[in-house]
C-alpha positions as CSV (number, residue, x, y, z in Angstrom):
1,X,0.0,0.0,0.0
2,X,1.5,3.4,-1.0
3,X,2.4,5.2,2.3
4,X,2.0,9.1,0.8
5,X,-1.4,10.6,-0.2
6,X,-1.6,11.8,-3.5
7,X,-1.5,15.7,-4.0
8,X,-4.5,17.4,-5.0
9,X,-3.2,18.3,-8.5
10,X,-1.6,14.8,-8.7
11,X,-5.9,13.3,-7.9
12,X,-7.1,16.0,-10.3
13,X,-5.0,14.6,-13.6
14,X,-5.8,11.0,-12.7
15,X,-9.4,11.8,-11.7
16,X,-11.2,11.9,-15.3
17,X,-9.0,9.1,-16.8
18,X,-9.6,6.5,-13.9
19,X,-13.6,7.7,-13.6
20,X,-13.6,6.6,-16.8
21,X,-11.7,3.3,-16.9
22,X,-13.6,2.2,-13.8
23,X,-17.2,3.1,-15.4
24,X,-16.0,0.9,-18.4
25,X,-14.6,-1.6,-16.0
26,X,-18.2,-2.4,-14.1
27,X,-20.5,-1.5,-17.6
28,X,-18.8,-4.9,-18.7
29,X,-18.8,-6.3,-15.5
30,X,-21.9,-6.1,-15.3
31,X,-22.7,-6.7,-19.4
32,X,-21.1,-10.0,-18.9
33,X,-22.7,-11.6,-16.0
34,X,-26.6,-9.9,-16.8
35,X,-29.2,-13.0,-17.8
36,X,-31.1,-11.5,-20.2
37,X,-34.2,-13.8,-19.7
38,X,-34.7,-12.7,-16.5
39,X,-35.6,-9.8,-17.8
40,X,-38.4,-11.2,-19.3
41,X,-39.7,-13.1,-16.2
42,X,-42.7,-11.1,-14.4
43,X,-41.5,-13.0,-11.4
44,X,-37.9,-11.6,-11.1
45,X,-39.2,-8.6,-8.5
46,X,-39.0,-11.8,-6.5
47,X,-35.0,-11.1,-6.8
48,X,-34.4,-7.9,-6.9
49,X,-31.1,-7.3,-6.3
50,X,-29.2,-3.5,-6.5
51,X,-28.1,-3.2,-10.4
52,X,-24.8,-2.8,-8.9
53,X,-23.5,-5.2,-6.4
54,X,-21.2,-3.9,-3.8
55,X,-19.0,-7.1,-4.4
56,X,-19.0,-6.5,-8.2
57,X,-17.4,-3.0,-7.0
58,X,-14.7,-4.2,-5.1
59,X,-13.4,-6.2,-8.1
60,X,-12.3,-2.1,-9.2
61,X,-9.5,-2.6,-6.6
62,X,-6.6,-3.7,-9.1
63,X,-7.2,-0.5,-10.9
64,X,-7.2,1.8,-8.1
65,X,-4.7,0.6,-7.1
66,X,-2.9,1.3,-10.5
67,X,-3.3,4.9,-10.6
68,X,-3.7,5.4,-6.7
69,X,-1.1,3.3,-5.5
70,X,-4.2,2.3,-3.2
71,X,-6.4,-0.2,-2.9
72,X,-9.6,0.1,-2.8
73,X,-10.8,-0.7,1.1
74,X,-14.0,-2.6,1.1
75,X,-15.3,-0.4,4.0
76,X,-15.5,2.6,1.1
77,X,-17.9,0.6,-0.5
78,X,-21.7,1.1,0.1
79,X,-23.3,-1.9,1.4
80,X,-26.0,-3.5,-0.4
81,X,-25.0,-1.8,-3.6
82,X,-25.9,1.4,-6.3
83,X,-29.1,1.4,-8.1
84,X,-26.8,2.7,-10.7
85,X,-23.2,2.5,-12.6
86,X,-23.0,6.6,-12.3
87,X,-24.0,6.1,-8.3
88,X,-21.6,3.4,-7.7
89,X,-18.6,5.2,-9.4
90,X,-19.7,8.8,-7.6
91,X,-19.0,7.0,-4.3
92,X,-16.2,5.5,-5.3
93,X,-14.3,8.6,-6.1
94,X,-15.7,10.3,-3.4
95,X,-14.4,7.8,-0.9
96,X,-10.7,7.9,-2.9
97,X,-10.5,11.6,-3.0
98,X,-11.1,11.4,0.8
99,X,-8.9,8.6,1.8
100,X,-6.2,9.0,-0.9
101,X,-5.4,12.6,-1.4
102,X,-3.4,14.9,0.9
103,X,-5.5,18.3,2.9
104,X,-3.6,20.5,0.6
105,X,-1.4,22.8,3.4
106,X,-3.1,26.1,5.2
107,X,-2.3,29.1,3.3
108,X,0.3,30.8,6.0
109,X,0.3,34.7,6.5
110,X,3.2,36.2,6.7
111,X,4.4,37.5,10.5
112,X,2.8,41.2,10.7
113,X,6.3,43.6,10.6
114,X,5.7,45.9,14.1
């Protein structure tokens, strides 16, 4: 696990690239595991399930890890999943910015000159 927080300019130039990568990422996920004859089944409310899993998500970690140098932590995952892709990848980021990326430092005044 990387041991230094990314810098706020160093999260915005990888933000947009690894949003993207990761929304690809769990649209085929997801593409490749849906049953499209359930679908069809008027019975299927009988297993409705969130359209994103909250384990499908964690499967993201390799990639976060890739342009984070961190893992993605289970715990920053929402249980019982996102109605949507969007949702799911909204939190995500949101839960990197705030455990990956540095407070950037306190502007400091300079001492008053008496």
């Amino acid at each position: 696990m990387a041991t230094h927080k990314l810098s706020p300019t160093k999260f915005d130039e990888i933000a947009q690239p690894l949003e993207k990568l990761l929304t690809e990422q769990l649209q085929r996920d997801l593409e490749d595991c849906a049953l499209p004859e359930l679908a069809k089944d008027p019975h299927t409310d009988l297993w409705t399930t969130p359209k994103v899993d909250s384990k499908t998500v964690v499967k993201l970690s390799a990639t976060v890890k890739e342009f984070t140098g961190f893992r993605l932590d289970p715990t920053w995952i929402q249980k019982g999943g996102y109605s949507t892709v969007a949702a799911a990848i909204t939190h995500v980021m949101a839960e990197i910015k705030k455990h990956c990326v540095a407070e950037p430092a306190p502007v400091r005044q300079p001492a008053a000159v008496v």
